[in-house]
C-alpha atoms as a printed R data frame, in Angstrom:
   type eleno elety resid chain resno       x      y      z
1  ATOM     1    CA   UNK     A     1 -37.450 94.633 95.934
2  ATOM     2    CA   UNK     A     2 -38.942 94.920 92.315
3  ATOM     3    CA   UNK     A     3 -35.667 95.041 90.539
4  ATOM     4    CA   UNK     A     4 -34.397 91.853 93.038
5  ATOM     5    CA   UNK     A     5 -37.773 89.802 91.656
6  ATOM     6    CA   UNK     A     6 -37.337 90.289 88.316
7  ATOM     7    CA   UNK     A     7 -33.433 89.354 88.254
8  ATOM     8    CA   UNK     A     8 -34.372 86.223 90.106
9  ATOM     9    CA   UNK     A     9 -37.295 85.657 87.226
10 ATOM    10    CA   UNK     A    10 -35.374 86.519 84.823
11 ATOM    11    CA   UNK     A    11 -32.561 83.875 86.385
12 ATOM    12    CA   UNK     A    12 -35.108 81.714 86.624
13 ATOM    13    CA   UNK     A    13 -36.306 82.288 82.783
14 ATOM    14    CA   UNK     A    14 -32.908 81.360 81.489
15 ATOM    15    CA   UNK     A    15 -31.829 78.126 83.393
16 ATOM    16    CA   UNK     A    16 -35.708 76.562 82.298
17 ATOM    17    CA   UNK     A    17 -34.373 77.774 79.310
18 ATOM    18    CA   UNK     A    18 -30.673 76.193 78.983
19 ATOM    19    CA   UNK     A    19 -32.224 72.955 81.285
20 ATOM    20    CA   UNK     A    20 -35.342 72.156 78.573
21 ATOM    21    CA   UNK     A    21 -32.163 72.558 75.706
22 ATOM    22    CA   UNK     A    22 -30.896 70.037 77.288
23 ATOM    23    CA   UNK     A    23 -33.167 67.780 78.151
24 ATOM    24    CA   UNK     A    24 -34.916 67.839 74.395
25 ATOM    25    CA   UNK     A    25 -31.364 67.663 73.150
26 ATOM    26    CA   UNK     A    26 -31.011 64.050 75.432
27 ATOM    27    CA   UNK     A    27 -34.215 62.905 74.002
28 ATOM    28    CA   UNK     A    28 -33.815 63.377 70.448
29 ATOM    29    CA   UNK     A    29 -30.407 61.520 70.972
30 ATOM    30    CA   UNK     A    30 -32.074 58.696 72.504
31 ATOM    31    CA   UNK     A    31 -34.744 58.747 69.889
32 ATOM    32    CA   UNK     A    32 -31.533 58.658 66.952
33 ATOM    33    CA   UNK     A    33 -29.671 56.003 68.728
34 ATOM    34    CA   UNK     A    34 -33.130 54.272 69.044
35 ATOM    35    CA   UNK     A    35 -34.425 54.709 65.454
36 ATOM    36    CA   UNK     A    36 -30.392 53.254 64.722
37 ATOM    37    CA   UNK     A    37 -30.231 50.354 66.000
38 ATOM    38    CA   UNK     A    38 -33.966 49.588 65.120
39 ATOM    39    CA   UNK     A    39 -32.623 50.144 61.612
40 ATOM    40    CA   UNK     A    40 -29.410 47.472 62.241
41 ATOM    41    CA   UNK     A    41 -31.940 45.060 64.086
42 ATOM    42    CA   UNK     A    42 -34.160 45.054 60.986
43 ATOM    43    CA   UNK     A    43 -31.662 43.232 58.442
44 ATOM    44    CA   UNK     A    44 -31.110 39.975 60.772
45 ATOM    45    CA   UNK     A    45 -34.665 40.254 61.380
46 ATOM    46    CA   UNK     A    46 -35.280 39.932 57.800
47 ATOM    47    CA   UNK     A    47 -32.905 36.825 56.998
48 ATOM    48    CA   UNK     A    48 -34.558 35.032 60.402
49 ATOM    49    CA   UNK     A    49 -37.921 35.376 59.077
50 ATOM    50    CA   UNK     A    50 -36.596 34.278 55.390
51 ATOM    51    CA   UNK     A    51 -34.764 31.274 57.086
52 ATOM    52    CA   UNK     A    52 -38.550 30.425 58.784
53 ATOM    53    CA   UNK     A    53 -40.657 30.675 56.440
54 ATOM    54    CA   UNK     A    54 -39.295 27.104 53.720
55 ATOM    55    CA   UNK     A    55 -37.945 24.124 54.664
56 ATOM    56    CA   UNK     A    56 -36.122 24.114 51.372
57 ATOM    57    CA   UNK     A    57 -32.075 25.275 51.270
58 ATOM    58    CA   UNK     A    58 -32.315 26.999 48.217
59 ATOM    59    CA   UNK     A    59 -35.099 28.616 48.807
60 ATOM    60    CA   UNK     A    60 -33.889 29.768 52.221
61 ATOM    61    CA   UNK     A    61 -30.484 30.853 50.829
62 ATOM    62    CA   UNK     A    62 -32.121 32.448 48.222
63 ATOM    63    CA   UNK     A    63 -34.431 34.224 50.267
64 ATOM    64    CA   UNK     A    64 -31.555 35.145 53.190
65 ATOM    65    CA   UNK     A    65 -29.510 36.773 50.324
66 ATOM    66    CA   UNK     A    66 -32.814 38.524 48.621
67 ATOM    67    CA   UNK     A    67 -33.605 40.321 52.315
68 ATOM    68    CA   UNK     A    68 -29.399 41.575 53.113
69 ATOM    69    CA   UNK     A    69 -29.540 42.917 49.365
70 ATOM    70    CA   UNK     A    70 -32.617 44.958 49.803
71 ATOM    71    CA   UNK     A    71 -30.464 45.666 53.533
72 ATOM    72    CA   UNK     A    72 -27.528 46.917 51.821
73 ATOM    73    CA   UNK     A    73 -29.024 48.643 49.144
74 ATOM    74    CA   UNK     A    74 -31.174 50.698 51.932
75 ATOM    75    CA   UNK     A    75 -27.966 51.552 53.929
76 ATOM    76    CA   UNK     A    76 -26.329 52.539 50.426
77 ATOM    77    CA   UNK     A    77 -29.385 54.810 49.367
78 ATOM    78    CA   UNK     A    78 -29.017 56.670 52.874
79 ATOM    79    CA   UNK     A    79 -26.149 58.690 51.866
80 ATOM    80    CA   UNK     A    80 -27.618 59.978 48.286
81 ATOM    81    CA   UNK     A    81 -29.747 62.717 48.109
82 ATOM    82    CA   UNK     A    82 -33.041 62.940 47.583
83 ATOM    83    CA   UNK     A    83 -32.463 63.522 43.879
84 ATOM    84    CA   UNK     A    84 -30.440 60.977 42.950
85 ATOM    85    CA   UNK     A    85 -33.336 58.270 44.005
């Protein structure tokens, strides 16, 4: 009876084990593809509130252009490391 108990704990151990693996490993994807697309969301964001803000063309075009630089030049700095920046 003892030895039957502690197999089923220790069955019981394991599979919280493998199941919380698996669910933290399904939440830190969701938090990645999350953080993502907040990331790609941010860059038309940008230009909209540029285009908003003037009435003027050049200004707005100028502005628009300012905000996918600083966009591109994010995405580009992403893949250096730390001590090239």
């Amino acid at each position: 009876m003892l030895i039957g108990n502690l197999a089923l704990l220790g069955t019981i151990t394991i599979a919280a084990f493998f199941f919380s693996k698996y669910v933290f490993g399904v939440i830190e994807k969701t938090q990645r593809d999350s953080l993502r697309r907040n990331e790609e969301l941010r860059a038309p964001n940008g230009v909209a509130l540029a285009v908003t803000e003037s009435l003027n063309l050049q200004v707005v075009l100028h502005r628009a252009l300012d905000r996918v630089i600083d966009t591109i030049a994010a995405d580009a700095a992403d893949g250096l490391p730390d001590s090239a920046l």
